[in-house]
C-alpha positions in Angstrom: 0.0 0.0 0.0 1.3 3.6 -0.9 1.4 5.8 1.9 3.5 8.6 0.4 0.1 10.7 -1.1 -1.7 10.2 2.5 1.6 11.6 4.6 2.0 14.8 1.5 -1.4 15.7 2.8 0.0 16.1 6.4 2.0 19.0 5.2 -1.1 21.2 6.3 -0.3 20.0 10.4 3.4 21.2 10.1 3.2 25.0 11.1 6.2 27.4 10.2 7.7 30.4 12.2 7.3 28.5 15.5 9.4 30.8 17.6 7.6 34.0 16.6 4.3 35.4 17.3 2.0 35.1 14.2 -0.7 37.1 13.5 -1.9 34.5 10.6 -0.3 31.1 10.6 1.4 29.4 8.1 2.0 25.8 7.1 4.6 23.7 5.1 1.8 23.1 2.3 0.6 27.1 1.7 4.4 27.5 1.9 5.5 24.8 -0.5 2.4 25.8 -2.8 4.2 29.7 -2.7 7.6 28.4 -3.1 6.4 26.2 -6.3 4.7 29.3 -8.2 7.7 31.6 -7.2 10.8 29.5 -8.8 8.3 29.0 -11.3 8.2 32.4 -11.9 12.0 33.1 -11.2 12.9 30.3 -13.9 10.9 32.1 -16.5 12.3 35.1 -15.8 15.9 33.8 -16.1 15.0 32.0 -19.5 13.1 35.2 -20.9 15.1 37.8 -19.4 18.3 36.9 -19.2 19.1 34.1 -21.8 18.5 30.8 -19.6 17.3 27.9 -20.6 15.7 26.4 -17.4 13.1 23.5 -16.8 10.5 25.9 -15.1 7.6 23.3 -14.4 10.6 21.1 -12.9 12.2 24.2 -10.8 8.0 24.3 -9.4 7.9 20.3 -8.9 10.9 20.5 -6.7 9.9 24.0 -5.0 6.4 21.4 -3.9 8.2 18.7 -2.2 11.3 20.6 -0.9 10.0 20.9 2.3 7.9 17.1 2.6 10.5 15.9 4.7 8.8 18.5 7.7 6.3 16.0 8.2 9.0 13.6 9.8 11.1 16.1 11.1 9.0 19.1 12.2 10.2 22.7 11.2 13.0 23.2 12.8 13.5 27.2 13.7 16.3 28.7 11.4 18.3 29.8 14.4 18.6 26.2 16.0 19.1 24.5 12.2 22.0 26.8 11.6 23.5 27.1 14.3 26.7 25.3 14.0 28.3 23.4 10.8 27.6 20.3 13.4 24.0 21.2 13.8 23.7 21.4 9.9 25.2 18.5 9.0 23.3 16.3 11.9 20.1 18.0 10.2 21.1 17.0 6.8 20.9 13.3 7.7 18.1 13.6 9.3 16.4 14.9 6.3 18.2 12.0 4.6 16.5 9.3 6.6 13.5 11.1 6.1 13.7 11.5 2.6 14.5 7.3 2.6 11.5 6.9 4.9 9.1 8.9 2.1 10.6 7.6 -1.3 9.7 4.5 0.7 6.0 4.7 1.0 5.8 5.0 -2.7 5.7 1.9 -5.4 8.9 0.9 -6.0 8.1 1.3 -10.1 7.3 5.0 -8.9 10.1 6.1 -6.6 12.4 7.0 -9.2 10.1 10.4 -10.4 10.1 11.8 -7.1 14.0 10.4 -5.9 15.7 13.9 -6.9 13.0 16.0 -4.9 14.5 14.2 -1.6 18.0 13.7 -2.9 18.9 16.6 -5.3 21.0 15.4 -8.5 23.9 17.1 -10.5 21.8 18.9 -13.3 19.6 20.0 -11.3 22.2 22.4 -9.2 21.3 25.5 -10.9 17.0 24.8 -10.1 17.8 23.9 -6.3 19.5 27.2 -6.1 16.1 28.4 -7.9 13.9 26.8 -5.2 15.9 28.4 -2.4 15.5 32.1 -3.4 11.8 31.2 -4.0 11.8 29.9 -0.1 13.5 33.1 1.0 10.9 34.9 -1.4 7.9 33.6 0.3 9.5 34.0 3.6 10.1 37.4 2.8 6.4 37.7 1.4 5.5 36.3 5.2 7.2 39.2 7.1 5.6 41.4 4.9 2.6 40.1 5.8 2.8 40.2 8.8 4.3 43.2 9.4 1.2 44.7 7.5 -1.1 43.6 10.0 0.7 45.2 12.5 3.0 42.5 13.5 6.6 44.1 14.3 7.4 40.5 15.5 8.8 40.3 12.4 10.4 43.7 11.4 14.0 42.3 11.8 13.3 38.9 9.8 11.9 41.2 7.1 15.5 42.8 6.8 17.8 39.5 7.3 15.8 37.7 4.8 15.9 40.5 2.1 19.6 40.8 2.6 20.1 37.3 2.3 18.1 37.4 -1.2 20.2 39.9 -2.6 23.4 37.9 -0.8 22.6 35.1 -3.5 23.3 37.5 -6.3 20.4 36.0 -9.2 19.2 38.7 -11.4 15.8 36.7 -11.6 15.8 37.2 -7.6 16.6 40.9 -8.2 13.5 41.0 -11.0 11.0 39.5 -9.0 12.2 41.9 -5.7 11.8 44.9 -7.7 8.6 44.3 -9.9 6.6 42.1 -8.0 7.2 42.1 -4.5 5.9 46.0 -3.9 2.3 44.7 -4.5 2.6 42.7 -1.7 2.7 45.9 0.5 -0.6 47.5 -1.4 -4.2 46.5 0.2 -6.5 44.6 -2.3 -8.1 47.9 -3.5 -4.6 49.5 -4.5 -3.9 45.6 -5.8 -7.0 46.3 -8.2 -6.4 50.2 -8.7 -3.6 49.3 -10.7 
């Protein structure tokens, strides 16, 4: 019996930002839904803007499951995650097992279509990198959010995570920073004013 559809659906019991005060909460699936559209959107910009010849629709299948391996290990708070090269490297095996423990719910005639969402292969170096400006992105979009209800819980989150966006030095990062996220700070009427 496959399990692996049954425990994706979990995704929606895994809550993010645990160690700040939300206004709205957030789970791994509405995140993994945002970080899917958004390398989506940063692949197409690198293949239309600047020359690129990316797999868009793959750069959105990894951004979907790139975080599945919550449902095992919970979210563990960036602070804690990154603490030490130690920490980071116990993590990453963690994930691994996790990773094992998922591919293994699957058929085995399956497993090899969703393998490289849990254990990331050579060609697709450039589309991970992809996927984890799109998970800065959304975080970004989330402090935004939040601080637009009022929540200053996240004012300093808002900073480190746009700094560490333009850290990562993609043109298709800087595109989508400059012409898309300053709707995210309009209310829906300015949205539709426009």
């Amino acid at each position: 019996m496959g399990h692996f559809f049954a425990m994706h659906s979990r995704m929606k019991y895994i809550n993010r930002w645990a160690l700040m005060r939300n206004v709205s909460g957030e789970n791994i699936s509405e995140h993994s839904n945002d970080v899917a559209v958004i390398a989506h959107a940063l692949a197409v910009i690198k293949n239309i803007r600047f020359g690129g010849n990316l797999n868009a629709e793959r750069a959105s299948f990894l951004g979907l499951y790139h975080d599945m391996t919550e449902i095992i290990t919970g979210d563990m708070p960036t602070p804690v995650k990154y603490h030490s090269e130690d920490m980071r490297e116990a993590f990453r095996q963690v994930e691994d097992k996790a990773g094992q423990k998922l591919l293994s719910m699957l058929p085995e005639d399956m497993r090899q279509y969703y393998e490289s969402a849990f254990f990331p292969e050579k060609e697709d170096e450039y589309l991970w990198k992809i996927v984890k400006a799109a998970d800065k992105i959304s975080a970004l979009i989330k402090c935004i959010e939040e601080k637009n209800a009022g929540n200053n819980e996240f004012g300093k989150a808002l900073e480190s995570t746009k700094k560490a966006i333009e850290k990562m030095d993609m043109p298709e990062a800087k595109v989508f920073l400059e012409e898309f996220i300053p709707s995210f700070y309009l209310s829906l009427d300015e949205q539709s004013e426009a």
